[in-house]
C-alpha positions as CSV (number, residue, x, y, z in Angstrom):
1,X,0.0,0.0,0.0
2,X,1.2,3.9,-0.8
3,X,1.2,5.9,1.9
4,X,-2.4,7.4,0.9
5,X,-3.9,3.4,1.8
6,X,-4.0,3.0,-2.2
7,X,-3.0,-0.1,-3.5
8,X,1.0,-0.2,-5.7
9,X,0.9,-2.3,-8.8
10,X,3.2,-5.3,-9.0
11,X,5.4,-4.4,-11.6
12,X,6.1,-8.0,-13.8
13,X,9.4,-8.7,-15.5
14,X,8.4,-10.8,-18.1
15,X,11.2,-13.8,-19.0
16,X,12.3,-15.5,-22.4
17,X,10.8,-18.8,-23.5
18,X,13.5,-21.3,-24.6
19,X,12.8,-25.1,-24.5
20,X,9.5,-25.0,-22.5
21,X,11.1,-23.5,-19.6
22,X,10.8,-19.9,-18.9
23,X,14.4,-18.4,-17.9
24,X,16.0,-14.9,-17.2
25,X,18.0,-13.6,-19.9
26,X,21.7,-14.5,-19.1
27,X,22.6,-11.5,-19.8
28,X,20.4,-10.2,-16.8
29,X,18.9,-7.1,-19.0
30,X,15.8,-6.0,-19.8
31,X,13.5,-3.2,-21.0
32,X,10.5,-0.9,-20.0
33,X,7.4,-1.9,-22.6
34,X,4.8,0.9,-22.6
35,X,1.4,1.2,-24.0
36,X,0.8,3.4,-27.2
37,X,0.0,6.5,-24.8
38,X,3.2,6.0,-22.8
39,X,2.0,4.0,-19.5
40,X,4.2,1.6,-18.4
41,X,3.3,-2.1,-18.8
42,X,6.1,-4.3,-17.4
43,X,9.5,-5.2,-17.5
44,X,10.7,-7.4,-20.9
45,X,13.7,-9.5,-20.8
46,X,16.1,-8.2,-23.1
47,X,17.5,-11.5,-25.0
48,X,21.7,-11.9,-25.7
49,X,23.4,-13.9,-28.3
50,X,23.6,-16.6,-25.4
51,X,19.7,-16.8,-25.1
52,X,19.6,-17.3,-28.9
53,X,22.0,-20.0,-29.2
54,X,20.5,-21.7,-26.5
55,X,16.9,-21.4,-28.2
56,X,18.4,-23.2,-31.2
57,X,19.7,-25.8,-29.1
58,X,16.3,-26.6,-27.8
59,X,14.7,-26.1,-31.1
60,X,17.5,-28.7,-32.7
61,X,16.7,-31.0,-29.9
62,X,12.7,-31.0,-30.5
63,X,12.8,-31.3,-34.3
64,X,12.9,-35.4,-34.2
65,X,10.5,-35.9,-32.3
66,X,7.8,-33.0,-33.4
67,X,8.7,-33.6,-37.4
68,X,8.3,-37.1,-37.0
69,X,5.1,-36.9,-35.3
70,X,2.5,-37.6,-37.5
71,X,0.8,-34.8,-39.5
72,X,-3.0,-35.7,-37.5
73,X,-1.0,-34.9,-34.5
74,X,0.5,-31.5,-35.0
75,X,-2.9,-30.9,-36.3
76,X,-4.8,-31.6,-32.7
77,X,-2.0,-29.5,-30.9
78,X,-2.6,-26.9,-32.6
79,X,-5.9,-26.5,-32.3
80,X,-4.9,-26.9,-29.0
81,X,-3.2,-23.8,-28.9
82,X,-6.4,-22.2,-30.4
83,X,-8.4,-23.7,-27.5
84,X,-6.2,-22.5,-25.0
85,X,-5.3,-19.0,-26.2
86,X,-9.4,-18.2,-26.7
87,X,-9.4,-18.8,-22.9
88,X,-7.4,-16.1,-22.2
89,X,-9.1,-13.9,-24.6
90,X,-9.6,-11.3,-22.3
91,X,-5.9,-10.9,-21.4
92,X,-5.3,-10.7,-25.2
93,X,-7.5,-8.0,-25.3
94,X,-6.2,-5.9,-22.7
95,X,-3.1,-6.1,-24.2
96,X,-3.6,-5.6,-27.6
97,X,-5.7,-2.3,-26.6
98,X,-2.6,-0.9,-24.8
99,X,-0.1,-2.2,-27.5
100,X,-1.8,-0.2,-30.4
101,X,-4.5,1.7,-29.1
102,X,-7.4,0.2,-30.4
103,X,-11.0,0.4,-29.3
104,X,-11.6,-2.9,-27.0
105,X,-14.3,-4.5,-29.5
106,X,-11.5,-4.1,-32.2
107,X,-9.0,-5.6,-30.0
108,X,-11.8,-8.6,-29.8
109,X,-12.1,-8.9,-33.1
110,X,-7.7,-9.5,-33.9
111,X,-7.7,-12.4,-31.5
112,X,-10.6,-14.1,-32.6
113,X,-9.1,-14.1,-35.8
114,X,-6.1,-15.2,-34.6
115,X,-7.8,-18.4,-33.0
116,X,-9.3,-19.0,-36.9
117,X,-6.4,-18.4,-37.8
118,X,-4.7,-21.4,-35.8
119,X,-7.5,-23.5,-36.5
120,X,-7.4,-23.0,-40.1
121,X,-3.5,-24.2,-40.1
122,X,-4.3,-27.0,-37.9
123,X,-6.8,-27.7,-40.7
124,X,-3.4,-28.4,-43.6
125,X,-1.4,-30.2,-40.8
126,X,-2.4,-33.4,-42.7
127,X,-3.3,-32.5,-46.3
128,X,-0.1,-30.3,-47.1
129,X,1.9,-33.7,-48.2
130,X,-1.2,-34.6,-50.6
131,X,-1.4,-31.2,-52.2
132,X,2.2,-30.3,-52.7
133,X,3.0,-34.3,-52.9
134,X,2.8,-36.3,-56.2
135,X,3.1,-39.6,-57.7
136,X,5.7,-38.3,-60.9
137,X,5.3,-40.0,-64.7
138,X,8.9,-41.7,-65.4
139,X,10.5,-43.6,-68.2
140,X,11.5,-47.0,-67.0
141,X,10.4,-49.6,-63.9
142,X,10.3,-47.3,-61.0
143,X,7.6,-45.8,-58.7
144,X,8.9,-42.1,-58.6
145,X,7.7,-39.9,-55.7
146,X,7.6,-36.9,-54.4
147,X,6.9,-35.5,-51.0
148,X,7.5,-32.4,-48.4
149,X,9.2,-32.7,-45.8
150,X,10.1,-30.0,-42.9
151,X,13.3,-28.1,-43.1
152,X,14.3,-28.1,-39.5
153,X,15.3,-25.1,-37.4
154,X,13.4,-22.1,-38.5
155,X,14.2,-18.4,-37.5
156,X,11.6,-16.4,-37.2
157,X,11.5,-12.3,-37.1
158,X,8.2,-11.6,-35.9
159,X,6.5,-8.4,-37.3
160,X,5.9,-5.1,-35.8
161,X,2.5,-4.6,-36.2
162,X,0.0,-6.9,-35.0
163,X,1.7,-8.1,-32.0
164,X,-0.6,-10.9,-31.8
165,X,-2.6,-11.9,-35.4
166,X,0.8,-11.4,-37.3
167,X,2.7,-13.4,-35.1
168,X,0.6,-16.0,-35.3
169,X,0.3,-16.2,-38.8
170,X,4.3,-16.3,-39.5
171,X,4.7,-18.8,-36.4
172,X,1.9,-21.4,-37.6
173,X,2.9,-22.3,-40.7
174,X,6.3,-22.9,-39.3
175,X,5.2,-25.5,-36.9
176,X,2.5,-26.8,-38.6
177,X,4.4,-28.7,-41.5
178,X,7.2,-29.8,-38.3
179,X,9.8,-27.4,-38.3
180,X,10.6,-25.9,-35.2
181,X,11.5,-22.6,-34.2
182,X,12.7,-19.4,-32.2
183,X,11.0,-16.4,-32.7
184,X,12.3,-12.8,-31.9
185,X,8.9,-11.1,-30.6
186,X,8.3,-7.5,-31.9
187,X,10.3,-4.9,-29.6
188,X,7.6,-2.4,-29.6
189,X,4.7,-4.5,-28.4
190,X,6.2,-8.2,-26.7
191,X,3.6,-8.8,-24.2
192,X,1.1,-10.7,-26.5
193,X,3.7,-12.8,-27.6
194,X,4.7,-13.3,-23.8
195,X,1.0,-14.1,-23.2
196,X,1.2,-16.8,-26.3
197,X,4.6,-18.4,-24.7
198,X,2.2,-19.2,-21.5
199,X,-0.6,-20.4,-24.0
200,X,2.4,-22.7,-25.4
201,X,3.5,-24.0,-22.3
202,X,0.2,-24.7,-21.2
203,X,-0.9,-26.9,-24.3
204,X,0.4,-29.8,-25.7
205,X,3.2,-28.4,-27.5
206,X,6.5,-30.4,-26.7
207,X,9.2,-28.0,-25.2
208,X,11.9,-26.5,-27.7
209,X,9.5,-26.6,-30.8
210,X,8.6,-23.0,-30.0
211,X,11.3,-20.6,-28.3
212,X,10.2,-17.2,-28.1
213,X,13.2,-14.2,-27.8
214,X,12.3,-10.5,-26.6
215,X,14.6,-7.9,-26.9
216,X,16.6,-5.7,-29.9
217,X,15.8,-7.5,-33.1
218,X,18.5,-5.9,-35.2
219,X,20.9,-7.4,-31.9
220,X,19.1,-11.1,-32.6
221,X,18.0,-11.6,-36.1
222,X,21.5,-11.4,-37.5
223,X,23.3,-13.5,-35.3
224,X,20.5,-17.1,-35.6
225,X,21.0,-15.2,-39.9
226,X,24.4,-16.6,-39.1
227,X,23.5,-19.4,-37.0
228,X,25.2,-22.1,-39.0
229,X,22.6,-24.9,-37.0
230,X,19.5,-22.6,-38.5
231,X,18.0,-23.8,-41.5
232,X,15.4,-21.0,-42.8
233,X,14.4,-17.7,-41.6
234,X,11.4,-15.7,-41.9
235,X,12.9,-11.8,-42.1
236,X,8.8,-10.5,-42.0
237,X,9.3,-8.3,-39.2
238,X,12.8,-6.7,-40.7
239,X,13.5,-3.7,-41.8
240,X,15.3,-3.2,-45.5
241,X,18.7,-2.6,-43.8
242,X,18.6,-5.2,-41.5
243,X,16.8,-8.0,-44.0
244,X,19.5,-6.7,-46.3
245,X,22.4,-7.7,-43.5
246,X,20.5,-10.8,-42.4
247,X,20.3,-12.4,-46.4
248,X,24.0,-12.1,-46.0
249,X,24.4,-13.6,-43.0
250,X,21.9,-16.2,-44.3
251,X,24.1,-16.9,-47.2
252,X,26.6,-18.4,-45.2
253,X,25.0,-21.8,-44.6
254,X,22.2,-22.0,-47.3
255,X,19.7,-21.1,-45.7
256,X,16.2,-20.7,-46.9
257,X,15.1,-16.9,-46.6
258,X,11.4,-15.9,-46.5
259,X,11.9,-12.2,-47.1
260,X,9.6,-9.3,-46.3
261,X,7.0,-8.5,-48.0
262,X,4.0,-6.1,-47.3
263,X,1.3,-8.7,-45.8
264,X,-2.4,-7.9,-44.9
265,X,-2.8,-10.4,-41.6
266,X,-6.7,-9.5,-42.2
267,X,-6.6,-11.6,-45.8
268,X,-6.9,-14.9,-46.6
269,X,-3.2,-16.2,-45.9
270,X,-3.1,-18.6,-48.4
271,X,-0.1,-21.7,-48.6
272,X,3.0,-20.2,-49.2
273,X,4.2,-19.4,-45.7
274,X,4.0,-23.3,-44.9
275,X,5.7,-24.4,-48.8
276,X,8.7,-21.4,-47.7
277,X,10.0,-23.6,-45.2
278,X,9.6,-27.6,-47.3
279,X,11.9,-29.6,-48.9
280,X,11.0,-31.9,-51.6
281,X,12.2,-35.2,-50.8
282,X,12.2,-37.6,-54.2
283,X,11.9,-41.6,-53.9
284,X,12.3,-44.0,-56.5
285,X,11.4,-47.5,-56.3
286,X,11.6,-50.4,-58.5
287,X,8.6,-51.4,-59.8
288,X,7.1,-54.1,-62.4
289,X,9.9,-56.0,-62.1
């Protein structure tokens, strides 16, 4: 209580998300996050180098058993997620309405879409390998086929505006096919993605297959761009500069770069955020013989 018999606010420092667990930054650091008018909101962890390369250690760990998990499975745990992240709709609100401003019934309206959202990418979990799969025509004795598999450990550079429907839709279609992932939350507005790393924990999702990062994004994104144990990244939430400095980094190792491009998160989001992060993987088998 303040002197005056009014009651004091606890003021939350929020923590990272790496491999299920939720740990202080090792670097000890963090950041004020405020609302759009100013008010302070809590305490962020401010993510190091360290905290990423761990995150891709848990990520790398989690891939053999989430990829080979069968496509009807990611499919329940995801709509899992949606379940579990309409129950704490409110919350999502709140802090979507402090994060940008927006009337409360507005605020309503971006998180039910980004439960749809996660239930229509639950939806492809186990269709995507008969759509972008095929049985291919050859010359000769041989069954020839053709099917996607994941790529492994996907960065992913969340975007600045909508903290919660646009991180959703970059960070779905990741998982979905059975990559797995660290994320670097938007700086401006971290607390919905926070909010979805306690949805996470609280689902069926296997630790490590999603590790979410706050902090400086130019400090993060190019050093997993370099990571030579990362196998894609999403640059979405990047600016030209830094996209520019990360697709170099990126070229290092390979890796497959989803760059950005100017997204409506209110559209239909179509298949080519989950076919950015596939590899086609071609069989041939003798047959007739």
């Amino acid at each position: 209580m303040s002197d005056n018999g009014t009651r004091l606010g606890v003021r939350k420092t929020y923590k990272l998300y790496i491999g299920g667990a939720f740990p202080r930054s090792e670097s000890g650091r963090s950041y004020a996050v405020t609302s759009s008018k100013g008010r302070f909101l809590a305490n962020a962890a401010r993510a190091s180098r360290k905290d990423a390369r761990d995150a891709v250690v848990a990520a790398r760990k989690a891939f053999p058993g989430w990829s080979g998990a069968t496509p009807y499975n990611r499919g329940q745990v995801l709509y899992r997620v949606a379940e579990m992240l309409e129950g704490r709709r409110a919350q999502f609100v709140t802090e979507i309405t402090d994060a940008d401003g927006v009337p409360a019934r507005k605020a309503g309206e971006l998180v039910d879409l980004a439960v749809d959202r996660l239930v229509w990418y639950a939806g492809w979990a186990d269709k995507i390998a008969s759509v972008f799969g095929a049985v291919n025509p050859v010359a000769g004795p041989y069954l020839n086929v053709s099917k996607p598999e994941p790529t492994g450990v996907v960065a992913v550079v969340a975007p600045p505006m909508g903290p919660l429907l646009g991180l959703v839709s970059v960070l779905a279609p990741v998982i979905v096919t059975g990559n797995t992932c660290v994320v670097v939350a938007g700086e401006r507005a971290p607390l919905p993605a926070v909010t979805l790393a306690e949805v996470l924990a609280t689902s069926d999702v296997p630790g490590g297959v999603v590790n979410i990062l706050t902090g400086r994004q130019p400090e993060l994104a190019p050093w997993l761009a370099g990571h030579m144990d990362v196998n894609g990244i999403d640059l979405t939430g990047c600016p030209a500069d830094l996209a520019l400095e990360c697709e170099r980094a990126a070229a290092e190792n390979l890796k497959r770069v989803l760059r950005p491009q100017r997204t409506d998160w209110l559209a239909d989001p179509g298949t080519s955020r989950m076919t950015a992060f596939l590899e086609t993987k071609t069989v041939w088998h003798p047959a007739g013989v």
